[in-house]
C-alpha positions as CSV (number, residue, x, y, z in Angstrom):
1,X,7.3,-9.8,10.6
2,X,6.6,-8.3,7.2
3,X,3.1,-7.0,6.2
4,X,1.3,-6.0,3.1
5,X,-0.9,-3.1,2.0
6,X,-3.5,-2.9,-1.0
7,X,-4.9,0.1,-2.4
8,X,-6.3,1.2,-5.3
9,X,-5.8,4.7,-6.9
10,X,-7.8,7.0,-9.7
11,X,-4.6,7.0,-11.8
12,X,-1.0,6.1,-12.4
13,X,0.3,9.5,-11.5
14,X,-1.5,9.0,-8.5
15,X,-0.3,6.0,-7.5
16,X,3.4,6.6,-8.1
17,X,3.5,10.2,-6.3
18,X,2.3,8.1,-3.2
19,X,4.8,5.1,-3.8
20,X,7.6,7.7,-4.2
21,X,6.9,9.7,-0.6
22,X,6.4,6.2,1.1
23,X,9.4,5.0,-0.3
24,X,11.3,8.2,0.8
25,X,9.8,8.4,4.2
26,X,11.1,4.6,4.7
27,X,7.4,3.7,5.5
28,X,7.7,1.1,2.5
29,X,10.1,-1.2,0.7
30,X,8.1,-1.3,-2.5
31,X,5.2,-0.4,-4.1
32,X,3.9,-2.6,-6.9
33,X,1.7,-0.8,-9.1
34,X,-0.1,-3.1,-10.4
35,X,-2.3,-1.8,-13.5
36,X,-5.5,-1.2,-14.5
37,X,-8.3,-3.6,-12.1
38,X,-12.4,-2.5,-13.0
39,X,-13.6,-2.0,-9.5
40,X,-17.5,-2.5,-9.2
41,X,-18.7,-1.4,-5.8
42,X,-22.2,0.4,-4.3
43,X,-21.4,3.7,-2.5
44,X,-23.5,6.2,-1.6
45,X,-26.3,3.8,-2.4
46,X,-25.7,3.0,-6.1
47,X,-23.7,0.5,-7.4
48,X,-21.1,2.2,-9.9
49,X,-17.7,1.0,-11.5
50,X,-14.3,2.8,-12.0
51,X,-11.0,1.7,-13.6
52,X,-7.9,1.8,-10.7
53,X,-4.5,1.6,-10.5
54,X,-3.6,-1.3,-8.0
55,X,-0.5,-0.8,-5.9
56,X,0.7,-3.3,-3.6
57,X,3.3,-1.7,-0.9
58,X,5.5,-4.1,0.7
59,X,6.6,-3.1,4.7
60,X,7.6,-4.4,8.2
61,X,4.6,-4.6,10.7
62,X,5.6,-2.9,13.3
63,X,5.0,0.1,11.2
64,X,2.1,-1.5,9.1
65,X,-0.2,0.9,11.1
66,X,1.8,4.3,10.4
67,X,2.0,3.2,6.5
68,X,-1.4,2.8,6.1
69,X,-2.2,6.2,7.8
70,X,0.8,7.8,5.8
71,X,-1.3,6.2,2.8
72,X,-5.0,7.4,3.6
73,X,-2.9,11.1,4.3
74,X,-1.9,10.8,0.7
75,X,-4.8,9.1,-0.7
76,X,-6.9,11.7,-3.4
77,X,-10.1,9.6,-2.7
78,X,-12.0,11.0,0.6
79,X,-12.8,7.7,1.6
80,X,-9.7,5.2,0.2
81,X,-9.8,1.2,0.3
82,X,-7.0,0.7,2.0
83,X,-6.3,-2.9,3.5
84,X,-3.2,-3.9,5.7
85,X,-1.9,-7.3,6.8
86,X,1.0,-8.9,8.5
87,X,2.3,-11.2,6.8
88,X,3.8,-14.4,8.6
89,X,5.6,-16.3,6.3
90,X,7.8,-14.3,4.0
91,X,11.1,-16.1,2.6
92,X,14.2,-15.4,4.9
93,X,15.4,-13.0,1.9
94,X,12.0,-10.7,2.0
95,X,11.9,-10.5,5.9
96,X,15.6,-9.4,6.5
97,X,14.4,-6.9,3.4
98,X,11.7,-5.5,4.9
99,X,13.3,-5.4,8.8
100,X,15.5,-2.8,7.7
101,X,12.6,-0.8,7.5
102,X,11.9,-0.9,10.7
103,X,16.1,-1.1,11.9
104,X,16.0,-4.8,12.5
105,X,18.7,-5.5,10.4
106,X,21.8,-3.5,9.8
């Protein structure tokens, strides 16, 4: 099964450094980086806004749970949005993709 995992970074150079260790350490497929998204959110008690760099990384599930862990490790925020899903319903193409991954496919 493939999965998917958001997160949102202070700046591009951020963002890529991450995507380029993931993608070295096999823990992702792809990152996405997305652009600039205006993130309005209340923490510590105030609301506040920032401008982010989206990335979307692309994986296999059965290591969803070390790639978002590799990801908060990496992260530059102390306390980093980071969302992970499986995803059920990939095309054929995406899934034998992202099994390599995770040695499903040779």
């Amino acid at each position: 099964m493939s999965a998917m995992i958001w997160a949102p970074f202070p700046d591009h150079e951020a963002a890529r450094t991450a995507a380029g260790i993931l993608l070295d350490e096999k823990l992702v497929a792809c990152a996405n980086i997305l652009g600039s998204v205006e993130s309005i959110f209340d923490w510590g008690g105030e609301r506040t806004n920032a401008a982010e760099i989206g990335v979307l990384f692309k994986t296999d599930a059965t290591i969803l749970d070390q790639a978002v862990a590799r990801i908060e490790d990496l992260h530059p925020y102390k306390a980093p949005a980071i969302l992970g899903w499986r995803a059920d319903a990939p095309a054929r193409a995406t899934r034998d993709w992202l099994g390599l991954l995770a040695g499903k496919i040779s």
